[in-house]
Kinemage of the C-alpha trace (Angstrom):
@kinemage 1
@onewidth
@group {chain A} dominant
@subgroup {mainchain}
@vectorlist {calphas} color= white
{ca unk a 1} P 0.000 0.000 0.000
{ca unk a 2} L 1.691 3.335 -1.016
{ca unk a 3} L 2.085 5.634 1.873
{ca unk a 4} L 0.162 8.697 2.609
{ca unk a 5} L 2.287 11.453 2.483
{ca unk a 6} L 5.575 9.690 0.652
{ca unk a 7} L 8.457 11.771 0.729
{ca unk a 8} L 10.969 11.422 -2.557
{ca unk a 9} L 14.168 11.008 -2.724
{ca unk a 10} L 16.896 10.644 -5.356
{ca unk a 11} L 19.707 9.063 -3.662
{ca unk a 12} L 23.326 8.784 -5.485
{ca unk a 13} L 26.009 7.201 -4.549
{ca unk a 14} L 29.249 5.272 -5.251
{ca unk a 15} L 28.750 2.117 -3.794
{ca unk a 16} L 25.519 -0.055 -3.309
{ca unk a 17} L 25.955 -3.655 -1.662
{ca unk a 18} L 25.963 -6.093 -2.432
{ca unk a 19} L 26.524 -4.897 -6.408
{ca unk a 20} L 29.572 -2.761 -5.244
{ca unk a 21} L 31.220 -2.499 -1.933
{ca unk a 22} L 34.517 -1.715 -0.496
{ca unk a 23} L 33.568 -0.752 2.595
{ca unk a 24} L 30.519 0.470 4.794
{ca unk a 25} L 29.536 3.146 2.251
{ca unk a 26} L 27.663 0.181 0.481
{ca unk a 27} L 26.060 -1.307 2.935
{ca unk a 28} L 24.124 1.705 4.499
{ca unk a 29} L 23.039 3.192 0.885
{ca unk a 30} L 21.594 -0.320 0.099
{ca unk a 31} L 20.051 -0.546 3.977
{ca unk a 32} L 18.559 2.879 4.144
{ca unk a 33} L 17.001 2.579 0.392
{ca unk a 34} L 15.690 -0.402 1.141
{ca unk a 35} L 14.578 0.305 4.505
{ca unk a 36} L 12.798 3.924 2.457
{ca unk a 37} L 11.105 1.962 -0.257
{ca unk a 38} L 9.702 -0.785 2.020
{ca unk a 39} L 8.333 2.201 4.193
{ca unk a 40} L 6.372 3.781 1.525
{ca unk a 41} L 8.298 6.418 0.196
{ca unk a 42} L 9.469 7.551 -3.440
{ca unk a 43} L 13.274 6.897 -3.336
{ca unk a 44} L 15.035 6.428 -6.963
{ca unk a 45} L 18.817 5.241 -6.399
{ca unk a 46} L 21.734 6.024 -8.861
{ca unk a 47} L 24.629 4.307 -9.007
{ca unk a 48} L 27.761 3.865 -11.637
{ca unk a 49} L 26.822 0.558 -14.064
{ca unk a 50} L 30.610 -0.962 -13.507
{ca unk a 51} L 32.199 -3.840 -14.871
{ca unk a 52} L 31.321 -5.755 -11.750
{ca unk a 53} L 27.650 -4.742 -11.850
{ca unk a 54} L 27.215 -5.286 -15.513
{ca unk a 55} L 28.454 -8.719 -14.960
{ca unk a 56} L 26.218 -9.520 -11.972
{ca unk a 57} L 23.488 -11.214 -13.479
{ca unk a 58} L 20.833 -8.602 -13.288
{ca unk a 59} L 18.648 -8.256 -15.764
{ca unk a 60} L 18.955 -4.282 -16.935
{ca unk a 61} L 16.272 -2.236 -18.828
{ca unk a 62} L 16.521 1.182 -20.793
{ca unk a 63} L 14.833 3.876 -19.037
{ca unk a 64} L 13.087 5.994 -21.734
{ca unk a 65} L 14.668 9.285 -22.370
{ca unk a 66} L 17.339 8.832 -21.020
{ca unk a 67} L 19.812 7.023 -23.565
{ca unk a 68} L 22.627 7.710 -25.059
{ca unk a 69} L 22.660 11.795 -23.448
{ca unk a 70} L 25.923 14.137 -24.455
{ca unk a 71} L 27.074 15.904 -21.387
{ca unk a 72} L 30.431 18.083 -21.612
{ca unk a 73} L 33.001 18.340 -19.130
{ca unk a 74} L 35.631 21.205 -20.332
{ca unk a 75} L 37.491 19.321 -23.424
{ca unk a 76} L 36.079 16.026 -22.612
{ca unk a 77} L 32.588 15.068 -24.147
{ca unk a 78} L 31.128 11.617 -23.395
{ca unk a 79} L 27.498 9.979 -23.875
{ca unk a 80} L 25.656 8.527 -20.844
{ca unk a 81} L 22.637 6.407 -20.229
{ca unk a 82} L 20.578 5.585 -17.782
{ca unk a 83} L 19.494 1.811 -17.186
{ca unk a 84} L 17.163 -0.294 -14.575
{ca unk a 85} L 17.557 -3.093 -12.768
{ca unk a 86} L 15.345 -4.742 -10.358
{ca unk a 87} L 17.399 -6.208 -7.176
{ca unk a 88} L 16.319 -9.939 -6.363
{ca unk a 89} L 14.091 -10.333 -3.437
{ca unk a 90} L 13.124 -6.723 -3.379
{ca unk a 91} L 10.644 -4.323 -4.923
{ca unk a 92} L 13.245 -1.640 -5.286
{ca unk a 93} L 14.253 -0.359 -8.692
{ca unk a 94} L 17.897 0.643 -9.225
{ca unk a 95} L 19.051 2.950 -11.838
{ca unk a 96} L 22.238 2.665 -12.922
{ca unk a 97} L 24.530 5.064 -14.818
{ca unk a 98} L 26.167 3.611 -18.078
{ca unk a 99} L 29.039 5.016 -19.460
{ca unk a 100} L 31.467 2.430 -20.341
{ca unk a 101} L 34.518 5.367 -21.356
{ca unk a 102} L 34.028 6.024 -17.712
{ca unk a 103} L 33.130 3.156 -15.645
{ca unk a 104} L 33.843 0.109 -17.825
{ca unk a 105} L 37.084 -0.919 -15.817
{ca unk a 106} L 38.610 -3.683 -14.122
{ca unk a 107} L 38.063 -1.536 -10.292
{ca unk a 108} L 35.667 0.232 -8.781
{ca unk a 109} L 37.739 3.200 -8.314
{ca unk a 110} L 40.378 3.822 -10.649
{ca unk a 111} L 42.572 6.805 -9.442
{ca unk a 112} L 44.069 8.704 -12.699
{ca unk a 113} L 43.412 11.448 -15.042
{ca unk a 114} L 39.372 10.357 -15.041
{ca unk a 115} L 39.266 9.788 -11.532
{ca unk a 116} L 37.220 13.112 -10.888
{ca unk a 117} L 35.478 12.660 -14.152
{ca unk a 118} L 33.913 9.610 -13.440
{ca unk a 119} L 32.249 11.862 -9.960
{ca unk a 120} L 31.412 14.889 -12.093
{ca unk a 121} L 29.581 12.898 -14.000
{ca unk a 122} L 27.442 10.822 -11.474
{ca unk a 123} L 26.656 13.978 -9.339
{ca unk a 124} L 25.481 15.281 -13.050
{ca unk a 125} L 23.495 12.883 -14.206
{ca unk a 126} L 21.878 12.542 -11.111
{ca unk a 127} L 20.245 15.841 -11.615
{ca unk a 128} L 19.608 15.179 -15.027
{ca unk a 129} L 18.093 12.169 -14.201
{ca unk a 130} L 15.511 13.566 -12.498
{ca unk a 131} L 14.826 16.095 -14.630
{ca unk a 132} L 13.641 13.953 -17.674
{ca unk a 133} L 11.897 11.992 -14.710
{ca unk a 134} L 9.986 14.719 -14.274
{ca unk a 135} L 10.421 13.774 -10.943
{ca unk a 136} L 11.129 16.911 -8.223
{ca unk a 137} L 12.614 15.133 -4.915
{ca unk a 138} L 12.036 16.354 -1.619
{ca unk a 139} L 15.685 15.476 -0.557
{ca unk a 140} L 18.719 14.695 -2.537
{ca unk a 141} L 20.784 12.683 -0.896
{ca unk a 142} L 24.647 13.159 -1.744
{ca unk a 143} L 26.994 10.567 0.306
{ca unk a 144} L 31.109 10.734 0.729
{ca unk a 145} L 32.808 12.819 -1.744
{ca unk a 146} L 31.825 11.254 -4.992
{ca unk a 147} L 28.350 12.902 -5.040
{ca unk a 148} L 29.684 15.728 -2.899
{ca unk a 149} L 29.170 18.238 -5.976
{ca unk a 150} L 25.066 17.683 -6.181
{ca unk a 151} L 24.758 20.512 -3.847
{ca unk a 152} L 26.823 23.101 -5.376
{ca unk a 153} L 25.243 22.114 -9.047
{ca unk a 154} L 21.633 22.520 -7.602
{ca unk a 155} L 22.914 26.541 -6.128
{ca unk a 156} L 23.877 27.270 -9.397
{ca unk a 157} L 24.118 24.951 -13.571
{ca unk a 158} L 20.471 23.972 -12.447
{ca unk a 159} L 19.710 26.705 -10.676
{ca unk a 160} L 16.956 27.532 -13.095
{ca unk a 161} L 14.712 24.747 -13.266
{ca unk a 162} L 11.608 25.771 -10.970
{ca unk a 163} L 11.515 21.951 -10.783
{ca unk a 164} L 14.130 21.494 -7.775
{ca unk a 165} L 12.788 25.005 -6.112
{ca unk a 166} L 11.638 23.008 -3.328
{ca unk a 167} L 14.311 20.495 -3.001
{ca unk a 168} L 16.592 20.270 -0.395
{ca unk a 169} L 20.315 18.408 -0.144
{ca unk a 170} L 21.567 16.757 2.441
{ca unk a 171} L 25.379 14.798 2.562
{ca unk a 172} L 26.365 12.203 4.552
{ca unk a 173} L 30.188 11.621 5.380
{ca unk a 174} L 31.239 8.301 5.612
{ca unk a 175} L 34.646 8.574 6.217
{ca unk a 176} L 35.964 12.141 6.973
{ca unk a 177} L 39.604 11.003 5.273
{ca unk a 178} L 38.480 10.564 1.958
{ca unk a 179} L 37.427 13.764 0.242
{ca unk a 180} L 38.359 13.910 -3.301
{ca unk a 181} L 41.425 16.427 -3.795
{ca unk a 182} L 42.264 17.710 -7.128
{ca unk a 183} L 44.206 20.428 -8.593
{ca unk a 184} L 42.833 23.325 -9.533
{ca unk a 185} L 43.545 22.715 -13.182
{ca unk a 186} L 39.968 20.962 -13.706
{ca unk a 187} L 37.885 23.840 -12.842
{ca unk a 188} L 36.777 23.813 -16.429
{ca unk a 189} L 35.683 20.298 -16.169
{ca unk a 190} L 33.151 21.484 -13.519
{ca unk a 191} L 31.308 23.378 -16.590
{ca unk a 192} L 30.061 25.547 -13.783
{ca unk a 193} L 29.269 28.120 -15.832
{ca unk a 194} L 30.126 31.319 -13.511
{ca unk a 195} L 29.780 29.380 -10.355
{ca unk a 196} L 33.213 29.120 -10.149
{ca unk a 197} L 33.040 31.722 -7.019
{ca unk a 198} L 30.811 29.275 -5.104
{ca unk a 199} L 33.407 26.948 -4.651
{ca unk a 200} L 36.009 27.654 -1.675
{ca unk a 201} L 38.143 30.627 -2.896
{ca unk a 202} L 41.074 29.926 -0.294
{ca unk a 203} L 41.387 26.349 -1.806
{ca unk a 204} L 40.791 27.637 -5.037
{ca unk a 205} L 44.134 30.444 -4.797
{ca unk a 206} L 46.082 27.185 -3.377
{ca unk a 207} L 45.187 25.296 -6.641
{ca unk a 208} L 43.297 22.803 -5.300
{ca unk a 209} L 39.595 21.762 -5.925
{ca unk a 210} L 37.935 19.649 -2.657
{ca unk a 211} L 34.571 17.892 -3.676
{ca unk a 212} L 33.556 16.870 -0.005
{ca unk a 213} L 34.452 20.501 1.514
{ca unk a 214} L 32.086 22.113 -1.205
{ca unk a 215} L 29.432 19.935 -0.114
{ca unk a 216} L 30.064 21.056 3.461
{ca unk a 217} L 29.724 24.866 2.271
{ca unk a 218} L 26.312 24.155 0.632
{ca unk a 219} L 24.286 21.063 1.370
{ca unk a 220} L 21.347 22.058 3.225
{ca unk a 221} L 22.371 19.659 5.558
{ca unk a 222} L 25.336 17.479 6.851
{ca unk a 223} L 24.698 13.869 8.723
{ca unk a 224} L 27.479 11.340 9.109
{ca unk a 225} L 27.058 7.726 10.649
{ca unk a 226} L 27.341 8.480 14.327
{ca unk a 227} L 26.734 11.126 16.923
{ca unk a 228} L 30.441 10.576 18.646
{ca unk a 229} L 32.253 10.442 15.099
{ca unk a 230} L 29.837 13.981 14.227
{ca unk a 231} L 31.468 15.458 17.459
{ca unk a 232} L 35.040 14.198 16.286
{ca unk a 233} L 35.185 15.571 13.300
{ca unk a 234} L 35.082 19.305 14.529
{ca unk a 235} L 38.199 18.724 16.614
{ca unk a 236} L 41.553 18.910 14.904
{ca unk a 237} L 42.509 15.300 15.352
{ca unk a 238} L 39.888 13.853 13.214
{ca unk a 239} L 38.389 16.693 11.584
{ca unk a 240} L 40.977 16.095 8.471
{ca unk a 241} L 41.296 19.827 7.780
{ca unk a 242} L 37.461 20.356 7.393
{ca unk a 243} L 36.841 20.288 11.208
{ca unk a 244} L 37.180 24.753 11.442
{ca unk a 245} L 34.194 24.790 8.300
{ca unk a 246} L 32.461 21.799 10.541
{ca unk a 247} L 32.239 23.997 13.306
{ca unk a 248} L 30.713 26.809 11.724
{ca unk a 249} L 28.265 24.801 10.179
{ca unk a 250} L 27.718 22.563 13.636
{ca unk a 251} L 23.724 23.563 13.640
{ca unk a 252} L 23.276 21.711 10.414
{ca unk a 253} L 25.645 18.697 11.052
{ca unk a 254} L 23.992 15.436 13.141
{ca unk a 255} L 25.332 12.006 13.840
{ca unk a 256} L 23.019 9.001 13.072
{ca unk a 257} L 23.882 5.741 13.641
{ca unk a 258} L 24.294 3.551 10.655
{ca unk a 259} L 21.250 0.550 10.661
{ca unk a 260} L 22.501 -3.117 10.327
{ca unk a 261} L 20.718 -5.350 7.713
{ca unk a 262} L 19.539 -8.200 10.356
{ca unk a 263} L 17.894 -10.286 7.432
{ca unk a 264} L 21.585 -10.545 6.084
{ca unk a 265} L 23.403 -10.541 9.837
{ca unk a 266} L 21.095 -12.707 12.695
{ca unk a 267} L 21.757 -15.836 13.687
{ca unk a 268} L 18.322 -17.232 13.954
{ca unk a 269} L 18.044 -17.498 10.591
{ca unk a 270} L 21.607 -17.247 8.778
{ca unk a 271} L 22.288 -19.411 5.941
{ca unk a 272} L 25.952 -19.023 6.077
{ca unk a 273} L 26.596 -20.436 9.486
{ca unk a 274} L 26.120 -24.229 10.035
{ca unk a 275} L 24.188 -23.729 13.605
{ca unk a 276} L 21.513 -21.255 14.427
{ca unk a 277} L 21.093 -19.720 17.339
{ca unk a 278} L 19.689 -17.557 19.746
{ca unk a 279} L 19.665 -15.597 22.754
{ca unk a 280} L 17.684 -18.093 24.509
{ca unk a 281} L 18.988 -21.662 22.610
{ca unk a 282} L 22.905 -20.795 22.927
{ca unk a 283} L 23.948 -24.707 21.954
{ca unk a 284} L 24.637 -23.786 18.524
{ca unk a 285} L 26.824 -20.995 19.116
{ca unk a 286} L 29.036 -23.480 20.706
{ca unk a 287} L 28.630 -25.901 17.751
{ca unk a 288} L 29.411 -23.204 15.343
{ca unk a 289} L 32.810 -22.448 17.605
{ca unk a 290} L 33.589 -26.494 17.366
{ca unk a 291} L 33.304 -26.989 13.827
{ca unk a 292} L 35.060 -23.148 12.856
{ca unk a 293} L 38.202 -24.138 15.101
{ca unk a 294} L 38.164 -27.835 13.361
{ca unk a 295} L 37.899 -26.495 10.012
{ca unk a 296} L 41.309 -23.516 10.865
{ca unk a 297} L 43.084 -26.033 12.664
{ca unk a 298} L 42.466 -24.359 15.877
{ca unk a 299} L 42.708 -25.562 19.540
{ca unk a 300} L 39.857 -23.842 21.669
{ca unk a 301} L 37.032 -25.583 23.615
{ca unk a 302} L 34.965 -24.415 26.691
{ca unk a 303} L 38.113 -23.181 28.484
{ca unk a 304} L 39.783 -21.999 25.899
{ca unk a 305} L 38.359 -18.524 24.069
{ca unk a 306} L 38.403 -17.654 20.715
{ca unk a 307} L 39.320 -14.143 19.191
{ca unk a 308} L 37.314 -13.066 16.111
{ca unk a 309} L 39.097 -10.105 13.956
{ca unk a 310} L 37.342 -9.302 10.605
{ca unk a 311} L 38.996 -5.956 9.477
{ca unk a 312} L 40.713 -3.775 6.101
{ca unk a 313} L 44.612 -4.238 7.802
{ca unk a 314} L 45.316 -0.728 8.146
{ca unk a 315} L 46.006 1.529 10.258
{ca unk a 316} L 42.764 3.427 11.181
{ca unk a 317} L 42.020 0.170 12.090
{ca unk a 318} L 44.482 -0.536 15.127
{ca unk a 319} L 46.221 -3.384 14.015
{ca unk a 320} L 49.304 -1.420 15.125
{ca unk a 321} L 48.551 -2.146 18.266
{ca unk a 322} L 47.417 -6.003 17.935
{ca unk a 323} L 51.136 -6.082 16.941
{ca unk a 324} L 52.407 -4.843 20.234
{ca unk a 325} L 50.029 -6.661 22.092
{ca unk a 326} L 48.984 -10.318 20.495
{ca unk a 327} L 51.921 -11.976 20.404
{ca unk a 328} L 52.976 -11.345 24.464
{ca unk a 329} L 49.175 -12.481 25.214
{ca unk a 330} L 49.540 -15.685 23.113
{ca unk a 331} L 52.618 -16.674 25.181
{ca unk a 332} L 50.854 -16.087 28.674
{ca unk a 333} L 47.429 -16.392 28.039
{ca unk a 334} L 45.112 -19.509 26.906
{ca unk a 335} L 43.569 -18.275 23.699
{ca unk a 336} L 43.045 -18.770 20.133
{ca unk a 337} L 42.573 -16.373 17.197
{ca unk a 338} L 41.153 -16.435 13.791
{ca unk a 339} L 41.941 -13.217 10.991
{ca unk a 340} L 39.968 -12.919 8.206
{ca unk a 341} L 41.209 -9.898 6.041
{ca unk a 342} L 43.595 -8.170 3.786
{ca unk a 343} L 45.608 -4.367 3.674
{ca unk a 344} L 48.907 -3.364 4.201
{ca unk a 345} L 51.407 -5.245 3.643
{ca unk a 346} L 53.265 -5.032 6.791
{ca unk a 347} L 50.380 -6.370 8.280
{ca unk a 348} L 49.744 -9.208 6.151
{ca unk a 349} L 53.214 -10.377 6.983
{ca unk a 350} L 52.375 -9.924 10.580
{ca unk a 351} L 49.944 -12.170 10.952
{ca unk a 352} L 51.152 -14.714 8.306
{ca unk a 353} L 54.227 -15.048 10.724
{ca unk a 354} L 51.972 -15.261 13.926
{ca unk a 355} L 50.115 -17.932 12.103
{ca unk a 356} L 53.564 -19.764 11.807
{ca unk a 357} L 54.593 -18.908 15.169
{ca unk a 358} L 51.481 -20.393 16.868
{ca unk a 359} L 50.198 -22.930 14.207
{ca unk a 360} L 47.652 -24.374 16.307
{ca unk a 361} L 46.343 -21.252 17.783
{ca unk a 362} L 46.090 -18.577 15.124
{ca unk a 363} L 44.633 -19.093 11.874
{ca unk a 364} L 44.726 -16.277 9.457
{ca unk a 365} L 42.722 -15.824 5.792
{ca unk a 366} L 44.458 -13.283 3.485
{ca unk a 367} L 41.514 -11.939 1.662
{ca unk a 368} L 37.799 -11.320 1.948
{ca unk a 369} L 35.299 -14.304 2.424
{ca unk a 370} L 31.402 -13.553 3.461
{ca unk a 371} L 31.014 -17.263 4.435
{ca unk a 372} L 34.220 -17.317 6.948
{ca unk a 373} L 32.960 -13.350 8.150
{ca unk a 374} L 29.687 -15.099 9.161
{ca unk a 375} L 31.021 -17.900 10.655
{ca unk a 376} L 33.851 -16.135 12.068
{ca unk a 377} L 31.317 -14.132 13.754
{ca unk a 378} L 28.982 -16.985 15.247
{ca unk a 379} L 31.959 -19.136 15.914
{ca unk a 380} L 33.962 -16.405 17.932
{ca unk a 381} L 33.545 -15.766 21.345
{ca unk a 382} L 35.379 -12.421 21.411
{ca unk a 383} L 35.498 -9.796 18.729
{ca unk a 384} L 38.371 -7.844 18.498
{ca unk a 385} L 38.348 -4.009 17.100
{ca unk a 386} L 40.444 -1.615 18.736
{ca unk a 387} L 40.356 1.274 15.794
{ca unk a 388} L 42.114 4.556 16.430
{ca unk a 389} L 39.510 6.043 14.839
{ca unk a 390} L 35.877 4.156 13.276
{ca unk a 391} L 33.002 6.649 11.714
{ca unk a 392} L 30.686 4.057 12.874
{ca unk a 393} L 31.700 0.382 12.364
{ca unk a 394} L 29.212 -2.926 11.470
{ca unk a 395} L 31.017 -5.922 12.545
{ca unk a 396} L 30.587 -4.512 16.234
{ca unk a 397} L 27.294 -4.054 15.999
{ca unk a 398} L 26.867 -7.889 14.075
{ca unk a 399} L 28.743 -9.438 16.848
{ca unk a 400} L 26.467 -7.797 19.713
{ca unk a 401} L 23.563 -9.693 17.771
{ca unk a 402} L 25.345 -13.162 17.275
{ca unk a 403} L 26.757 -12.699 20.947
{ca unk a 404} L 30.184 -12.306 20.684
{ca unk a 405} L 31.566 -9.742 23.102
{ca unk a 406} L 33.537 -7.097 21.503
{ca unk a 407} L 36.770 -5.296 22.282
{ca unk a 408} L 36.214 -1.250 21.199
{ca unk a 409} L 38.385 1.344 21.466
{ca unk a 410} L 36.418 4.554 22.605
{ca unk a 411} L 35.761 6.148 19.554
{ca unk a 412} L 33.223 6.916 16.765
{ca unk a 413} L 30.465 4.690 16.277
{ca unk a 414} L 32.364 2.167 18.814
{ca unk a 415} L 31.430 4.501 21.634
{ca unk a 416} L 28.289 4.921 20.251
{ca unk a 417} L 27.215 1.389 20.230
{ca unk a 418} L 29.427 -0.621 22.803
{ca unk a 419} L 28.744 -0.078 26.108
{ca unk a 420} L 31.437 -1.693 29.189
{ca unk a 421} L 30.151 -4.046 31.369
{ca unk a 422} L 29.632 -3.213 34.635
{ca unk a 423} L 29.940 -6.140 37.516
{ca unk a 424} L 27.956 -4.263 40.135
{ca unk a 425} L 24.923 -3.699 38.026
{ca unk a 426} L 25.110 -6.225 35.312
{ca unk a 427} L 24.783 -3.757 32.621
{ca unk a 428} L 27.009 -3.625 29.494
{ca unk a 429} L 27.532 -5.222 26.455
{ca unk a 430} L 31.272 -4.800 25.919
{ca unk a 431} L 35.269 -4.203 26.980
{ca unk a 432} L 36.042 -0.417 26.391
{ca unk a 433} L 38.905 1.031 26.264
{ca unk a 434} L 40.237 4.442 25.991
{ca unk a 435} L 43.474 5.801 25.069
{ca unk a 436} L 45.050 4.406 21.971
{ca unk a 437} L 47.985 2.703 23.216
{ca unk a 438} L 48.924 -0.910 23.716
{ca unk a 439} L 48.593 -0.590 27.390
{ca unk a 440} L 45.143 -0.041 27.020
{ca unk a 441} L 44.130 -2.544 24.488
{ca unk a 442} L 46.499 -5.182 26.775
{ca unk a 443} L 44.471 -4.271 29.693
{ca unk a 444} L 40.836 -4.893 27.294
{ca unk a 445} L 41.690 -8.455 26.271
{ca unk a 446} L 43.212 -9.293 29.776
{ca unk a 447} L 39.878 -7.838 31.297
{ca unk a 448} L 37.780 -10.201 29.018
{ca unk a 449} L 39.597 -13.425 29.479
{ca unk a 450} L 39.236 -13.510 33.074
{ca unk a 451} L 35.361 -12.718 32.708
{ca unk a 452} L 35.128 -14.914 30.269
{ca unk a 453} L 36.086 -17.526 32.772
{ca unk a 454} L 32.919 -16.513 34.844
{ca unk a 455} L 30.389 -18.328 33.056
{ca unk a 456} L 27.524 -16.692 34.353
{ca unk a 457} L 28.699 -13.474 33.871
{ca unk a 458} L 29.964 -13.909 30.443
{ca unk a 459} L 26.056 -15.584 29.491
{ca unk a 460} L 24.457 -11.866 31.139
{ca unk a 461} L 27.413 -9.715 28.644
{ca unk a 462} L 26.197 -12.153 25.919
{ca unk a 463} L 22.563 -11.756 26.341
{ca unk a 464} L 22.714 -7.767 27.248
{ca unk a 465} L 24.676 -7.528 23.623
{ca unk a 466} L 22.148 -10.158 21.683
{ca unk a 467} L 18.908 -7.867 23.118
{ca unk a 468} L 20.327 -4.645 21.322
{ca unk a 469} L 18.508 -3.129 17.935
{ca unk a 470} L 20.346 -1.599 15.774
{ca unk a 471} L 18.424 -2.326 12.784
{ca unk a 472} L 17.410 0.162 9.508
{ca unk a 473} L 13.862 -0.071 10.853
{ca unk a 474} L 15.119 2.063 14.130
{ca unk a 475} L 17.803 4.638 11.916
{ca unk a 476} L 15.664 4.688 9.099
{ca unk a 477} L 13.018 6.435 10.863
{ca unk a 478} L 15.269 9.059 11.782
{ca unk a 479} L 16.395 9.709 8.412
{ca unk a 480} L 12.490 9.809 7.724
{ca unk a 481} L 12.087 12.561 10.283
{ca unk a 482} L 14.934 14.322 8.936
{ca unk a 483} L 14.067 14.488 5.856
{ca unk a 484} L 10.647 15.943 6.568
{ca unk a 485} L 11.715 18.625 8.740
{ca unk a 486} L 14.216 20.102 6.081
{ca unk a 487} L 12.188 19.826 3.102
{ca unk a 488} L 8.617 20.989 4.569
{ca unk a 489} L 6.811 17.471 3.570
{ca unk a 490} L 4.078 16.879 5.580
C-alpha cells in the first residue's frame, strides 16, 4: 500500500551492496534505500553501471529518455545512459549510470586522469536524471565525496529549473579522510558556468579543488554515521582539515547511527553459518565455535576462548597495536585467534608469521570471504576491534547480535554502540577502552579473558549484547524525520 504522504528522494552514490562495496559506504546506501522503499516512500537510487555490476546477473532495462545523453566536461565530451535493474528479493528499482569510457574498468575506483570525471559525472546525471523523470525530490541525498558536488550544481548549472525550487540536499560523510582532492587545473571540467566563485576561494588560490568541503559549504544539511564520530570531526585530530568549516556549520551537522541489515546478519536465521542460534537456545553458538576451530586447525574448547578479527589491515584500524600486544598475550594467556582480512602489507606479513609462530592457535585468511565473516562471527567468542579512529563500524554491531563480546576502542560509532560491562549492576555489552595505546588494548583483552572464565557473567554480557537493535527499521526512521523537517513534507 503506497504511503500517505511519501516523501521522494533521489539518492546517489558510489557504492551499493551487495553490487559494489569496499567498505561500509555500500552497505548503508543499500540498507537505508531499502529500509525507504519498504516504508512507503518515493526513493530512486543512482549508481555507476561498472564492470562488476554489468556482470552480476541482473537483468537491466533502458529507461526511456534517457539514452545515449551528451554531457560536456571542459574538453572532454562523453554519452551517458541511464538503465534499470530490479534487485532480487526486493521491490526496489535501481538505476544505474552507463558510461562504459568512464566506468567500464577492471576496479571500482580507478585513481588517474578520469578519476574526478567519473564523480562529475554521477553527481550530473543525477540531476539530469531527475529532470527527464519529471520527478522533483524532496531530498537529494549526496553521500562521501563522490556525489559531494550535487549541492553546489543545484545553487547554481540547475539553478533555473523551478523543478528542484523546493528540493533540499543533504550529505552524509562516511569517512571524513576521503574527500576527493584535485588540482585546480579541472575547474573547467566542472562546466560551472560562472559558479566558479561558489566553490572555496582559499582552496581555489592554493590550486586545489575539494569535492567533499564544497558539499560542506552548501548542502542544506550534513549527517554522518554516528553522533560521537559527528562530534570528532570538529576537533583537529579527526576533523581532516574540514573540522574549522564543521564547526561553523555545527547547527546543520547530526550524527546518526548507521542501521545493520539483520535479514543478512542474525543468527536465527543465517544461511551461512552451520548452527543457528539464539539468545535463549545458545547450543549452537558453541557448535558453530567447534566446527570453525576444526575447520582452521584451531585448539579452543569451553576453556579456551576464541578471538574473532574481521577488518581492512590498516592503520585506522588498530592493528598497530594487535602487533604490540597479540603476540605477548599468546605466550601467557590460553587463547586462540582467527583473521579474516587483507591491507597493508606489513600487516599481512604480521599475521602470516603469527600464524607460523602459533600454528595451532592462530589461523589467518588473506583476503575477503562472506562465508568465513559469518562464521567467524557466530563461531567467535570475542570480537576484536580496537580502531584509532571508526566513523561508525558494522562488525561490532553484528557481533552484539550473534553474541560475541567485543573489544572497542572509545571512539566513533564504537562509543556509540558498545557499552562496558559493569559487575555491580550487570549492565554492558562490551570491553572499552580508551586511550590508543597498547597498554590499554592489553588491559581490554586481559579484562575479558578472566570474565570470560565466569560463566555466568559472560552468558548476562552475551545476552545484554544479543537484546540490542540496531536495525534500519530504528535509523531509518530518523532519516524519515529528517528528511521531513528540512524539506517541509508533511
Amino acid at each position: 500500500m503506497a504511503k500517505k504522504n511519501p516523501i521522494k528522494i533521489c539518492l546517489a552514490s558510489s557504492e551499493f551492496a551487495p553490487l559494489a562495496k569496499t567498505g561500509g559506504l555500500a552497505d548503508v546506501c543499500a540498507g537505508l534505500s531499502a529500509y525507504l522503499n519498504r516504508d512507503g516512500h518515493d526513493v530512486r537510487v543512482l549508481m555507476p553501471l561498472y564492470r562488476i555490476v554489468r556482470d552480476s546477473g541482473l537483468t537491466f532495462v533502458p529507461v526511456e529518455n534517457l539514452q545515449n545523453m551528451p554531457i560536456r566536461m571542459g574538453p572532454h565530451t562523453v554519452s551517458y545512459s541511464i538503465d534499470s535493474a530490479q534487485l532480487p528479493d526486493s521491490s526496489l528499482r535501481i538505476n544505474f549510470l552507463r558510461c562504459p569510457e568512464l566506468y567500464d574498468r577492471d576496479s571500482i575506483y580507478a585513481p588517474g586522469e578520469y578519476e574526478h570525471l567519473q564523480f562529475i559525472l554521477l553527481s550530473r546525471a543525477a540531476i539530469e536524471m531527475c529532470q527527464r523523470m519529471g520527478f522533483a525530490p524532496d531530498i537529494f541525498h549526496a553521500h562521501d565525496w563522490h556525489t559531494a558536488l550535487i549541492p553546489l550544481y543545484l545553487k547554481t548549472v540547475y539553478a533555473w529549473d523551478r523543478l528542484f525550487a523546493k528540493t533540499r540536499s543533504v550529505v552524509t560523510i562516511h569517512n571524513i579522510g576521503f574527500q576527493g582532492i584535485f588540482g585546480a587545473d579541472i575547474l573547467n571540467d566542472l562546466e560551472l558556468n560562472g559558479g566558479e566563485r561558489e566553490l572555496h576561494q582559499d582552496d581555489l588560490a592554493a590550486g586545489r579543488i575539494n569535492f567533499l568541503k564544497t558539499a560542506v559549504l552548501h548542502a542544506d544539511l550534513i549527517t554522518t554515521v554516528s553522533p560521537t564520530y559527528a562530534h570528532e570531526i570538529q576537533g583537529d585530530e579527526h576533523g581532516m582539515g574540514l573540522q574549522d568549516l564543521l564547526r561553523k556549520r555545527r547547527s546543520t551537522l547530526i550524527g546518526i547511527l548507521n542501521g545493520v541489515d539483520y535479514d543478512d546478519w542474525d543468527p536465527r536465521h543465517d544461511t551461512l553459518i552451520p548452527h543457528p542460534y539464539s539468545s535463549e537456545a545458545l547450543e549452537g553458538k558453541y557448535k558453530n565455535k567447534i566446527e570453525l576451530t576444526a575447520e582452521l586447525g584451531l585448539t579452543a574448547g569451553d576453556d579456551v576462548p576464541l578471538i574473532g578479527i574481521v577488518s581492512r589491515l590498516t592503520g585506522q584500524k588498530g592493528i598497530e597495536l594487535i602487533q604490540n600486544v597479540l603476540p605477548r598475550l599468546l605466550l601467557s594467556r590460553r587463547f586462540a585467534v582467527a583473521v579474516l582480512g587483507s591491507g597493508e602489507e606489513r600487516f599481512e606479513w604480521f599475521f602470516t608469521l603469527l600464524q607460523r609462530r602459533f600454528r595451532d592457535r592462530v589461523c589467518y585468511y588473506d583476503g575477503y570471504n562472506n562465508k568465513l565473516a559469518h562464521w567467524i562471527e557466530a563461531g567467535s567468542d570475542i570480537f576484536l576491534m580496537p580502531s584509532h579512529f571508526e566513523p561508525c563500524g558494522l562488525n561490532q554491531m553484528y557481533s552484539l547480535r550473534y553474541g560475541t563480546v567485543p573489544i572497542v576502542r572509545e571512539t566513533g560509532g564504537l562509543a556509540d554502540t558498545v557499552e562496558l560491562y559493569n559487575p555491580k549492576t550487570k549492565e554492558g555489552t562490551g570491553i572499552v577502552f580508551r586511550d590508543y595505546n597498547a597498554e590499554g588494548l592489553n588491559w581490554a583483552i586481559n579484562q575479558a579473558l578472566d570474565l570470560y572464565q565466569d560463566k555466568k557473567t559472560w552468558r548476562r554480557i552475551v545476552e545484554n549484547g544479543m537484546s540490542k537493535d540496531f536495525s534500519w527499521d530504528r535509523q531509518g526512521a530518523i532519516y524519515v524525520e529528517l528528511f521531513r523537517r528540512l524539506s517541509g513534507a508533511t
